[in-house]
N, C-alpha and C positions, 0 to 999 in steps of 0.2 A: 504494500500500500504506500501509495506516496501521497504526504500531506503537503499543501503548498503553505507555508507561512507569511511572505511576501511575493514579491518577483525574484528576490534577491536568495529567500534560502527554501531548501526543501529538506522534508525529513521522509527517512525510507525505513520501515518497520516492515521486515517479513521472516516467515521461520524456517522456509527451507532455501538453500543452494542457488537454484538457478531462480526463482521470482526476487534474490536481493539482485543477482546479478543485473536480470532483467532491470528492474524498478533502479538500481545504479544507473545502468545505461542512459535511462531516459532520461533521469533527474539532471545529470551530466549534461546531456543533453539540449537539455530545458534553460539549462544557466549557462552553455554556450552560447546557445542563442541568445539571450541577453547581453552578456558579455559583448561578444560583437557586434550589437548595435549600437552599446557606448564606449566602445573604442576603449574599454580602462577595462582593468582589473582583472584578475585570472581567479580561478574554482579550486575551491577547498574542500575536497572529500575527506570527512571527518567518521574513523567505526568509535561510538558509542559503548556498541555492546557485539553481542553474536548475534545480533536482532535487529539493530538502531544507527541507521547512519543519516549522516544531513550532508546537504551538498550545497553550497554557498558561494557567491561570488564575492571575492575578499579585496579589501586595499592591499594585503598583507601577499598575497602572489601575483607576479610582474602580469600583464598582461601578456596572451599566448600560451600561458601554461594552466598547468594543472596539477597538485600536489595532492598528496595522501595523509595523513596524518589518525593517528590510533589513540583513543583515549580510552581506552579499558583499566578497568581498576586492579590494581597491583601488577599494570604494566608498565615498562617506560615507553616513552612515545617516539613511535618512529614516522619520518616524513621520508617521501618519495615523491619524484619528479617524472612530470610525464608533458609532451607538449602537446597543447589542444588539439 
């Protein structure tokens, strides 16, 4: 399931495999296309949980990209770089 909270972020809740993959895709998707109409800002794919991710257009990555980052509890956080 994707919930839309602005234009700018989305939140993706699902329990199995391939509908996070999927609902990833689109959400990505969804904030590219934003992105590229305002010329600024690059998408911040953030996992939550084994459940919960949001996908966000950020000041915080350059425009053209797309980074990963993990916030799981009693993990540390890792980012990853990808270009849009």
């Amino acid at each position: 399931m994707i919930k839309r909270h602005s234009d700018v972020v989305l939140e993706i809740t699902a329990h199995d495999p391939d509908t996070i993959e999927n609902d990833l895709n689109t959400a990505v998707e969804i904030a590219r296309e934003h992105a590229v109409r305002e010329h600024r800002h690059g998408i911040l794919v953030t996992q939550h949980g084994f459940t919960r991710y949001t996908v966000a257009i950020s000041r915080d990555v350059p425009y053209g990209q797309t980074l990963e980052r993990r916030e799981l509890p009693g993990s540390s956080q890792a980012k990853t770089e990808s270009d849009c």
